[in-house]
Every structure is written in C-alpha cells, then in structure tokens.
VEXDREN-2710 file (C-alpha; in Angstrom, 1 decimal):
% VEXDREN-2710
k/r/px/py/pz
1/UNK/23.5/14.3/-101.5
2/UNK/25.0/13.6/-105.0
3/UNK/23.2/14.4/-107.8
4/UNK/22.3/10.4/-108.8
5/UNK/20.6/10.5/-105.4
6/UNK/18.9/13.5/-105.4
7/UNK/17.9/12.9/-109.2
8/UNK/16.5/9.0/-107.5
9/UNK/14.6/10.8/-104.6
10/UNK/12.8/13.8/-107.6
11/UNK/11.5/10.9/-110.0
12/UNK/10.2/9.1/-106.5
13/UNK/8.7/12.7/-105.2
14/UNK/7.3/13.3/-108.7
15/UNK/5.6/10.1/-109.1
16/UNK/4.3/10.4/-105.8
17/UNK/2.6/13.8/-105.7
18/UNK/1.5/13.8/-109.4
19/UNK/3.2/16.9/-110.1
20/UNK/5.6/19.3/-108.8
21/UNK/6.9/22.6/-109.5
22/UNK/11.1/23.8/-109.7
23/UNK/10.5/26.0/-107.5
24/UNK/9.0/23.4/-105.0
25/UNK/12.1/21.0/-105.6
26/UNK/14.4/23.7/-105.5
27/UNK/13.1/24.1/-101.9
28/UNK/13.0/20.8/-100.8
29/UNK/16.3/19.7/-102.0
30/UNK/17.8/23.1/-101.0
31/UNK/19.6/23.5/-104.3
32/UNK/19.1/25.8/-107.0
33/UNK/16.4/26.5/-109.4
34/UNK/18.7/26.0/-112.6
35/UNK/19.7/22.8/-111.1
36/UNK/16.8/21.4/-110.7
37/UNK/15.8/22.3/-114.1
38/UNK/19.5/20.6/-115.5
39/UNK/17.9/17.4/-113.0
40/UNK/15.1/16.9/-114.8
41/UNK/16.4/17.5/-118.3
42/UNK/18.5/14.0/-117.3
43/UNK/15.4/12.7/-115.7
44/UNK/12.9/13.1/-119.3
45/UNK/16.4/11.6/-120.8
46/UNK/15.9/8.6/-118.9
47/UNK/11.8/8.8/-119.1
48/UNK/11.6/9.2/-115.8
49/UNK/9.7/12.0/-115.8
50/UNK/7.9/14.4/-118.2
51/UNK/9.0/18.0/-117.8
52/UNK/5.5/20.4/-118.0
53/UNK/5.5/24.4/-117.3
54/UNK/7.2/25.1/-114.6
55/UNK/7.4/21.6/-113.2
56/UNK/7.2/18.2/-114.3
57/UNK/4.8/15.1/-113.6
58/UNK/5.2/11.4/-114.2
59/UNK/6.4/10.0/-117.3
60/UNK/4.1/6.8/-118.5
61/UNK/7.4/4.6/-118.3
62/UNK/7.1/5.9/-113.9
63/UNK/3.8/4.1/-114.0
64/UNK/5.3/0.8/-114.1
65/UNK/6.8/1.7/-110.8
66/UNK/4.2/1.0/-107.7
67/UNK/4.6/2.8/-104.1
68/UNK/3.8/1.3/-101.0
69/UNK/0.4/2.0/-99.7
70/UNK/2.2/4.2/-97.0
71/UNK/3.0/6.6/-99.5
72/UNK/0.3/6.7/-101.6
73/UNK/-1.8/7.8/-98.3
74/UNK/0.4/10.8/-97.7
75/UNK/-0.2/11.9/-101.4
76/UNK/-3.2/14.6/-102.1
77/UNK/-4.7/13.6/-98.8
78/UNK/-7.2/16.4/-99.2
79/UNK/-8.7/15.8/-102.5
80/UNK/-8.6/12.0/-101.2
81/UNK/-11.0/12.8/-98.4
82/UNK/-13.4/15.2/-100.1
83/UNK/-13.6/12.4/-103.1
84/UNK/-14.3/9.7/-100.3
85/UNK/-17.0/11.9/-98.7
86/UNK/-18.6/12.2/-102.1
87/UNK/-19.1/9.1/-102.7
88/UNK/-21.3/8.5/-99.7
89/UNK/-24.3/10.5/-102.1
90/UNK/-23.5/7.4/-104.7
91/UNK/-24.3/4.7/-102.1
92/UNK/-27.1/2.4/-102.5
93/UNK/-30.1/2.3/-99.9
94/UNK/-30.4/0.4/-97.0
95/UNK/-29.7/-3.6/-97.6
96/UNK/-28.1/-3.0/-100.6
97/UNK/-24.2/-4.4/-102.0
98/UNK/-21.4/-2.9/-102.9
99/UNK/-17.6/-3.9/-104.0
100/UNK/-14.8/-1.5/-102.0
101/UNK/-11.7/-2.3/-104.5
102/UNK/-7.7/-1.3/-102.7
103/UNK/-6.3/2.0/-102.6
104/UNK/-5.8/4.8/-100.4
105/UNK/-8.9/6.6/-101.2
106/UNK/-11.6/3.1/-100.9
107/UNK/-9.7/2.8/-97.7
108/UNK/-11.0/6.3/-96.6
109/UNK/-14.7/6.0/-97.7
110/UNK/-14.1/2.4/-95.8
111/UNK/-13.8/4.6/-92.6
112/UNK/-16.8/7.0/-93.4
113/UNK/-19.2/4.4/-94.4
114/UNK/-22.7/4.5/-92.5
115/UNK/-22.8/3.0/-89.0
116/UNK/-26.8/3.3/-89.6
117/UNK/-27.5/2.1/-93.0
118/UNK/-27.3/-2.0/-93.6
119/UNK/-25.1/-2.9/-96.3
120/UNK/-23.5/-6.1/-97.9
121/UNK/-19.7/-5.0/-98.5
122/UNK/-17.4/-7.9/-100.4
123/UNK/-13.6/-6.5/-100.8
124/UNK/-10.4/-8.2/-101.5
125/UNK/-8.6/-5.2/-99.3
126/UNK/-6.8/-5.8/-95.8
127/UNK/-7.1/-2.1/-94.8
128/UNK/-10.6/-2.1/-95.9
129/UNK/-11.6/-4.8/-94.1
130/UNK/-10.0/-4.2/-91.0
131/UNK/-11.7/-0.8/-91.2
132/UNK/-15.3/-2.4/-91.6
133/UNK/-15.0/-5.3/-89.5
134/UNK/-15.8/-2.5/-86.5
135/UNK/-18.8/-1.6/-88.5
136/UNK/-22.3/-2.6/-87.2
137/UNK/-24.1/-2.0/-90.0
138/UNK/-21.9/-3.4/-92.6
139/UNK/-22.2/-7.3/-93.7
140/UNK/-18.5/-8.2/-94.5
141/UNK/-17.3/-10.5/-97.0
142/UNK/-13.5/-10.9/-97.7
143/UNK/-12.5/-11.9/-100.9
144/UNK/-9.9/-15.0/-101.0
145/UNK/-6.6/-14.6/-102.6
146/UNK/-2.9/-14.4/-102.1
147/UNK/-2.2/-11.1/-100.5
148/UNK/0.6/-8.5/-102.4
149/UNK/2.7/-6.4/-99.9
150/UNK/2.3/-3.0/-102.5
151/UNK/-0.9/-3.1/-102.3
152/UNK/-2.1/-5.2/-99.3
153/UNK/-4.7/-6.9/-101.7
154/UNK/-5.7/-10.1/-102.4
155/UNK/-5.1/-10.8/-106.2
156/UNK/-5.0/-14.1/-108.1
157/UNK/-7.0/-17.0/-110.1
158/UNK/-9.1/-17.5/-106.3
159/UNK/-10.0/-13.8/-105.8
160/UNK/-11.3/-13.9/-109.4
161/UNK/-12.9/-16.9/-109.4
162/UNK/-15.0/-15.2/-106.5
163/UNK/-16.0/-12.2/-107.8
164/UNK/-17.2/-14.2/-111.3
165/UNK/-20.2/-15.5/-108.7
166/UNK/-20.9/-11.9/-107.3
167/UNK/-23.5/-9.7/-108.1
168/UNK/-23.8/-6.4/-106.7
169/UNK/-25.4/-2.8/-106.8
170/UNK/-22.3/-0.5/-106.9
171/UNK/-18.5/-1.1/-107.2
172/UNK/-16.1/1.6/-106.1
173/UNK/-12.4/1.1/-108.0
174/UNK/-9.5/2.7/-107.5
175/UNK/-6.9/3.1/-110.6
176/UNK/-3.5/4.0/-111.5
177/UNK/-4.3/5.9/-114.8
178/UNK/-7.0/7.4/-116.9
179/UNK/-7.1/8.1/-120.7
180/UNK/-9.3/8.2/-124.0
181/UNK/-7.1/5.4/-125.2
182/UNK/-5.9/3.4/-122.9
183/UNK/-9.1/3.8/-120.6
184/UNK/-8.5/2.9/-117.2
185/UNK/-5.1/0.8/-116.2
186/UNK/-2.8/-0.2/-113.2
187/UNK/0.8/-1.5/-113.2
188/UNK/0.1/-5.3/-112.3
189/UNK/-1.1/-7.7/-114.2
190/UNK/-2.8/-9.6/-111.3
191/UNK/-4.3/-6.4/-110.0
192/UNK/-5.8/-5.6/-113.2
193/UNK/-7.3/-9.3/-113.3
194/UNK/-9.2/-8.2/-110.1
195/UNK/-10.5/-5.3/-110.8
196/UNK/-11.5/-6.0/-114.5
197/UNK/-13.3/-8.7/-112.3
198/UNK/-14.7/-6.4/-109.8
199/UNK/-16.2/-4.5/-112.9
200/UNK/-18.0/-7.2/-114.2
201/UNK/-19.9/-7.7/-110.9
202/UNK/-20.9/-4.9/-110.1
203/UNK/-24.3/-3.0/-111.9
204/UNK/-22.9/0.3/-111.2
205/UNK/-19.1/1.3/-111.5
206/UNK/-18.1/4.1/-110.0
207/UNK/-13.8/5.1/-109.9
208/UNK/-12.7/7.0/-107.5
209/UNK/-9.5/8.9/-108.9
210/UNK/-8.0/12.2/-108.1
211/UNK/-7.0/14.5/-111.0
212/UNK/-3.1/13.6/-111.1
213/UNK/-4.3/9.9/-112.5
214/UNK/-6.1/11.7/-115.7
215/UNK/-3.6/11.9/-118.8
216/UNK/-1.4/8.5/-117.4
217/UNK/-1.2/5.3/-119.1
218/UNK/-0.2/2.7/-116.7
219/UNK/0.7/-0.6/-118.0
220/UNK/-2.2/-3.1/-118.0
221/UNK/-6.0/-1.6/-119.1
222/UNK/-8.4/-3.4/-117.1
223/UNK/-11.6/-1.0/-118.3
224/UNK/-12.3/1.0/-121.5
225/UNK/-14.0/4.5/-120.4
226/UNK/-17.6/3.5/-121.5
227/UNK/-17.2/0.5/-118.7
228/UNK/-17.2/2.6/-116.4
229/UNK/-20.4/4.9/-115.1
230/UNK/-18.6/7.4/-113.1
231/UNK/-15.7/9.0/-112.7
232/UNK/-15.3/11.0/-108.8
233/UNK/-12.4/13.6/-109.1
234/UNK/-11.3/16.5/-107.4
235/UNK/-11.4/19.7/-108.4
236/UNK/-7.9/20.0/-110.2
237/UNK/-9.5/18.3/-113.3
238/UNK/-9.0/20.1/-116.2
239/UNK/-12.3/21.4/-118.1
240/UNK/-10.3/20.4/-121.5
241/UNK/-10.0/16.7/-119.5
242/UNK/-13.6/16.4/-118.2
243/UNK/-14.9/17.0/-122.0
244/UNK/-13.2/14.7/-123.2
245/UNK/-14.0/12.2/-120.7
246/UNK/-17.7/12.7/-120.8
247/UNK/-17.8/12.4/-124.7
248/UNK/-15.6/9.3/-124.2
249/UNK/-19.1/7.6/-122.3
250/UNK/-18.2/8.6/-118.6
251/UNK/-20.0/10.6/-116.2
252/UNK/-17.5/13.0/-114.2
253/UNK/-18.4/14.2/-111.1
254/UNK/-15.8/16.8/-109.3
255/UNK/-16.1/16.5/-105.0
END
C-alpha cells in the first residue's frame, strides 16, 4: 500500500470509529508506530483529521464527509445497542406516537420496540420501516420523500411538508455532531431540513448519540441544545462534556 492510500484508508478509519489510537493503526496497517505518527501529521495538514493524545479523531472539515449506512452500523456497535435499549424506559404508554428519525442506532431501537404495547410510529427511514412493518403492535406511517442512497431516508420539500401536520409524544433523532455552539448538526442540507422538521413535531425530543458525536461540528445545525430534552449517550462521555451539556439546557442520560 503506498502511503497516499494508506493515509486515504486512516482519515476513512478515523472518521468512522470516532477515534483511534497509533498504536491501533500501527497494527492494522502493519507499519510502524513513528509512521503512523509522520501519517497523521500530513493528515491535520490537510484537516483531515485532528491529532489528540495518543491518537487522533475527526477533524470538523471530516464531517462534511458522510459514510454509507453499512459502515456507520459496524461503528461502536455496543454503545449503539445499550443506547437503543435505553431508550425503551423513554417510550410513551400504550396508544401513544412517536417519530423514529434515520441512523444506525433509531434502526436498532426499531428492532427492540414492544411487540405488546400499541403505538403510532411515523418515520421517513427505509430500514426502520422495514423493521416495523413486522411489528403487530406498531401503527406505521411512512413519511413521503425522495429517498438518499447515504442515508436510505426520505428528505425533501414533501417529507417536510408532512411532518409540519404531525403532532406527536416523543421524537427520537439521530445526529452527526454535538456542541455548545453549534448545537446539534449533520452534513446535508436536506437531512437537516427533516430533522429540524421532525423537532418541531414532536412534544418531547430525545437524541440518541454516542459519545464520539460530542465535541464535532458538522456542517448544517438543525437544533440549538435547549431544543432538545435529552441527550442518550454512552458511557464514554466525558464528565467535563456532560456539564457542559446540562448547563447548555439538555438533560444527559448515559445507557
């Protein structure tokens, strides 16, 4: 592997995982640990990356970059799963409605929803759909909209249009990036359109974000911290982070 390549495939494992150490990509692309270090001196060069401790983690200019949903589900599958399984406590009661917004962890509480508790689901998500049209006990509305290959969501004028005439108890929202400033944000303009929307129907908002998102700005802000109720992490947050957060107007809850 030349050194562009390998330098191409760090940035993608990077941005993928959240965070890595040296010594972890000095094992998985078999080279050296000053190499890797000389790697991602080039990479912060190009603000590709931003070199931390004994590692490095996405640079803000990475966000603009999306993955494939593929890849995105083999990322922190653990802390994706115990956040899901927390958010079953959050649900409302029996006949109640909720909003399931896209994203690798919505598409896992999707498959641990309640097959004995009647609820009114609306989401604009293929995966999430498919996952709940099996589900007895759930009342399934799918949003409208022109569907995006990243993300397999429907996004557009149509998708919002439909949401401005929905009303419901709870809304769980995925997101891209979390900070004081910049609140919550995602790369796409049309996918921030949808879930700004998704925010404004829903009485209760709850994002469902593991601890890699905190500290990154993606491009487009589609909620300020105070628009959102709570915040379900794992446990890698940060106590320095979780202050903040909760003095920005956010409740944090760690799964």
């Amino acid at each position: 592997m030349y050194a562009e390549e390998r330098q191409q495939a760090m940035a993608r494992a990077v941005a993928a995982r959240g965070r890595m150490s040296v010594a972890e990509l000095a094992s998985e692309y078999d080279v050296t640990t000053e190499t890797v270090r000389r790697d991602l001196s080039a990479l912060e060069a190009l603000g590709l990356v931003r070199r931390v401790h004994g590692g490095a983690v996405p640079a803000t200019a990475l966000t603009a970059l999306e993955f494939g949903l593929s890849e995105r589900n083999a990322a922190r599958v653990a802390a994706k799963e115990a956040i899901a399984r927390a958010a079953l406590d959050l649900l409302p009661p029996t006949g109640g409605s909720l909003i399931i917004d896209a994203g690798s962890t919505t598409v896992r509480l999707a498959e641990m929803l309640p097959r004995d508790r009647r609820l009114v689901v609306y989401t604009h998500s293929v995966p999430v759909a498919a996952r709940l049209a099996v589900n007895p006990a759930v009342e399934l509305h799918l949003l409208p909209g022109s569907v995006r290959s990243a993300t397999q969501a429907a996004v557009g004028p149509e998708t919002v249009a439909a949401l401005a005439q929905v009303r419901v108890d709870l809304a769980f929202v995925g997101t891209n990036g979390i900070t004081l400033d910049h609140g919550f944000s995602t790369p796409d303009s049309t996918e921030a359109a949808t879930k700004r929307a998704i925010v404004g129907a829903a009485r209760r908002v709850v994002v469902l974000a593991d601890a890699t998102k905190i500290g990154v700005e993606a491009t487009v802000r589609f909620a300020g911290i105070d628009e959102v109720d709570v915040l379900l992490t794992d446990d890698d947050v940060e106590s320095r982070q979780r202050k903040e957060l909760v003095a920005g107007g956010v409740e944090v809850v760690v799964a």
